[in-house]
C-alpha positions as CSV (number, residue, x, y, z in Angstrom):
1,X,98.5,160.8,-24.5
2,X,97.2,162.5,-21.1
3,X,93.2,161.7,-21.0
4,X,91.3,164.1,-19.0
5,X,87.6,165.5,-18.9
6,X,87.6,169.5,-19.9
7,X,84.2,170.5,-18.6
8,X,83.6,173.4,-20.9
9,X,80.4,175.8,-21.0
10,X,80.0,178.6,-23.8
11,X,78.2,181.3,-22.0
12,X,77.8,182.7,-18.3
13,X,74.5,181.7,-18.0
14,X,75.7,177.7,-18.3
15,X,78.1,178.4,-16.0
16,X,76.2,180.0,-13.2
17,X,73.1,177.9,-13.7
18,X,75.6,174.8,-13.7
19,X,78.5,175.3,-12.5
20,X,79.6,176.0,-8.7
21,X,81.2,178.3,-7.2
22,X,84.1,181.5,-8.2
23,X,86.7,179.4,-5.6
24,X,88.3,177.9,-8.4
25,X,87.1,174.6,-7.6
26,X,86.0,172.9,-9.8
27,X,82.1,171.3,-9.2
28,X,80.3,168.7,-10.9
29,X,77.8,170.7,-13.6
30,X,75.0,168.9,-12.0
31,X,71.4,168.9,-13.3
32,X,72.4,169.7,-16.8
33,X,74.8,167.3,-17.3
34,X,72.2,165.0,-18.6
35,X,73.1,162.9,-21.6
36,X,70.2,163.0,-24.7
37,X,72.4,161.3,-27.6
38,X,74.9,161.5,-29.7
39,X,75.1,163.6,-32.7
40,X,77.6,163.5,-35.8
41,X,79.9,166.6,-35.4
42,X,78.9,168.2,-38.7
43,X,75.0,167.8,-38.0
44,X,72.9,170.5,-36.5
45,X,70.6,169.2,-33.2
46,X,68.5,171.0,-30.6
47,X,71.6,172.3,-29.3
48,X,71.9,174.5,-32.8
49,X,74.4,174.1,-35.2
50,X,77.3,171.4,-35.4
51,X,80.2,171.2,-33.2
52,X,82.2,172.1,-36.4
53,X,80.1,175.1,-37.0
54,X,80.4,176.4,-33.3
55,X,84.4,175.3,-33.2
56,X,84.9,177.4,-36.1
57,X,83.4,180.8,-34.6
58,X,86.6,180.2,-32.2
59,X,90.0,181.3,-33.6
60,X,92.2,177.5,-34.0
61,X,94.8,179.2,-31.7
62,X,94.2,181.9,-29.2
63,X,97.4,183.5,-27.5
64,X,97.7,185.3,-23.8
65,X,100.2,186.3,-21.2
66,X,100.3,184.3,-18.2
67,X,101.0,186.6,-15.0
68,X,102.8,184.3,-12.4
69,X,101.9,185.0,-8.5
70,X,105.1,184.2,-7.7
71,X,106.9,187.3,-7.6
72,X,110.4,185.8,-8.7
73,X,108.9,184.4,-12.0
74,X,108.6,186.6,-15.3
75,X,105.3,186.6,-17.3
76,X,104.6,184.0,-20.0
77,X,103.3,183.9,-23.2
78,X,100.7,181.3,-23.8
79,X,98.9,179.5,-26.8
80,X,96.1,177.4,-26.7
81,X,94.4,175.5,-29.2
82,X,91.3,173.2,-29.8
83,X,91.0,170.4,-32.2
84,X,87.2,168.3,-32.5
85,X,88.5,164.8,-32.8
86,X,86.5,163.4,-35.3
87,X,84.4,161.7,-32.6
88,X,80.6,161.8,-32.4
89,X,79.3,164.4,-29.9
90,X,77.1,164.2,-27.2
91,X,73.8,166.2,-26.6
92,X,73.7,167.3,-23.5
93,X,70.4,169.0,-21.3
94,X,68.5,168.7,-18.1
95,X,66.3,170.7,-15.8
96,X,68.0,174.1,-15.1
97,X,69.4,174.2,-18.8
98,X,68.1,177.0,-21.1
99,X,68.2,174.9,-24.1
100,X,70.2,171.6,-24.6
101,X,74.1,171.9,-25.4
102,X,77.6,169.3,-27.2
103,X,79.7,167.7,-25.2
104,X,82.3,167.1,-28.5
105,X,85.6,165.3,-28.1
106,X,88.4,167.6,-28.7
107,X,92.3,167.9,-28.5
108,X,93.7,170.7,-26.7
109,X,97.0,171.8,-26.9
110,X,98.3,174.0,-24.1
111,X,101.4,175.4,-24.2
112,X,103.8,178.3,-22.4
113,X,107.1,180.0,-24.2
114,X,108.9,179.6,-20.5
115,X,108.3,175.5,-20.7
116,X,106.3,175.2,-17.6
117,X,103.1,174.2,-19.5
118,X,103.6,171.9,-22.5
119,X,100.9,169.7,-22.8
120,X,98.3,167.8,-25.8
121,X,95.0,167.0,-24.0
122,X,92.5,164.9,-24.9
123,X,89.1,166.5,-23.6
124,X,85.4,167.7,-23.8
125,X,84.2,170.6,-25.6
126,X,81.2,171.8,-24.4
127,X,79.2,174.0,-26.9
128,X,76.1,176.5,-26.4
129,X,76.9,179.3,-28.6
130,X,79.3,179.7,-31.3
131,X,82.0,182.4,-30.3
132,X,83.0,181.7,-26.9
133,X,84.1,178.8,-24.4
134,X,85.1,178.3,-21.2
135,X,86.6,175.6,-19.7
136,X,87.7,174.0,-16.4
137,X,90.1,171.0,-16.5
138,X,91.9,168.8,-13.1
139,X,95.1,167.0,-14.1
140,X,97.6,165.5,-11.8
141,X,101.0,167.8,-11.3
142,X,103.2,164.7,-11.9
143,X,101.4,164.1,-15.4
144,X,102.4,167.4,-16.8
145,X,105.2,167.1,-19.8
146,X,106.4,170.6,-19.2
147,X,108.6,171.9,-17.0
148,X,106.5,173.7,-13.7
149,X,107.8,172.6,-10.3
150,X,106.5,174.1,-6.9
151,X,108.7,174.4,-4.1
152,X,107.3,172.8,-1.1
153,X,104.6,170.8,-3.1
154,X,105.0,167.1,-3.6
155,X,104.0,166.0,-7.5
156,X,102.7,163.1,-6.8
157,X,99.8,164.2,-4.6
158,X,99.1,167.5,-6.1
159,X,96.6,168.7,-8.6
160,X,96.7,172.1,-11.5
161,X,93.3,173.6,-11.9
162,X,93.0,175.4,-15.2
163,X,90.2,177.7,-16.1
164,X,90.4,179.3,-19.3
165,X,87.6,181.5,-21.3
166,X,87.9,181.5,-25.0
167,X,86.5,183.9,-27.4
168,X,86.7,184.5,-31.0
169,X,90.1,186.5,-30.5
170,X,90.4,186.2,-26.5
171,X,92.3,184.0,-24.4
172,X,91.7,184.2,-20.0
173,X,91.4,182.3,-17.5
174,X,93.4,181.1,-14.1
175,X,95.7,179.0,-12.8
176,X,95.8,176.7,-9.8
177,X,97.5,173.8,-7.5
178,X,95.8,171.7,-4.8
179,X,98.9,170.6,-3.0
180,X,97.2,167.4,-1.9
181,X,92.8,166.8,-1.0
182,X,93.4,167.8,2.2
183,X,94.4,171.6,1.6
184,X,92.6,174.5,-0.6
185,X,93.9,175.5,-4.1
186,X,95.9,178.9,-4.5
187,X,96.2,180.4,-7.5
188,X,99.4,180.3,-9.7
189,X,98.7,182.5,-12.1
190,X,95.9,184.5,-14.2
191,X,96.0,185.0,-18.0
């Protein structure tokens, strides 16, 4: 199974206080991306309730429509959901953080009724607040089991940047490729 790190913040406040800019690039999280400990994912910490509780404000599968920029393509429907794994989580705080936060191992499912996404990834959940989520994950264009191809971009050196915000009964977020570290993202898509 496809390992990545989903850096995932639950409110706009984690985001702008962490997180860097609205390029879609993704950024390191910086000063609040300091480890405390880990906590069982059905106990309560400084961060608030458990991972369970907060994963359960979300709906197990959210659903969207994913506008292509291409022109020639036809929007897709897309599902997403999130499983904790059963791991332990990770408390997570630092200077420039309102209040401490969960980093919680979960499985996210990603998936796209045209084929071009179908993918299981391992990730991090990051939790503030029950009720919402968003998330920013890298992954390598090659390592994707579905079926999107880009004319003119070579596999093995490019990069899909997904940014999704989930809610209690909303699914949106953004789509892009980095044809190679050399050249700026463009978007693919928006949800």
């Amino acid at each position: 199974m496809l390992r990545l790190l989903f850096q995932i913040g639950l409110s706009a406040s984690l985001l702008a206080g962490c997180a860097g800019g609205q390029t879609g690039e993704i950024t390191e999280l910086g000063a609040c991306r300091v480890a405390i400990g880990e906590v069982a994912i059905d106990a309560a910490s400084e961060a608030g309730s458990s991972a369970e509780a907060q994963l359960s404000a979300l709906t197990s599968e959210l659903s969207g429509t994913l506008a292509w920029t291409d022109a020639g393509r036809a929007p897709a429907a897309v599902t997403v959901s999130v499983a904790l794994s059963g791991q332990p989580a990770t408390l997570v705080g630092g200077e420039g953080c309102a209040r401490p936060f969960l980093d919680a191992p979960v499985q996210i499912t990603v998936r796209t009724d045209d084929g071009a996404l179908d993918e299981v990834l391992d990730g991090v959940l990051v939790l503030q607040d029950a009720g919402a989520a968003a998330a920013r994950a890298r992954l390598p264009l090659s390592a994707l089991r579905g079926s999107l191809a880009l004319e003119g971009v070579d596999p093995t050196r490019a990069t899909v940047l997904l940014e999704l915000n989930l809610m209690a009964e909303t699914l949106s977020g953004q789509l892009f490729v980095r044809p190679s570290d050399e050249e700026d993202e463009r978007r693919l898509g928006a949800l």
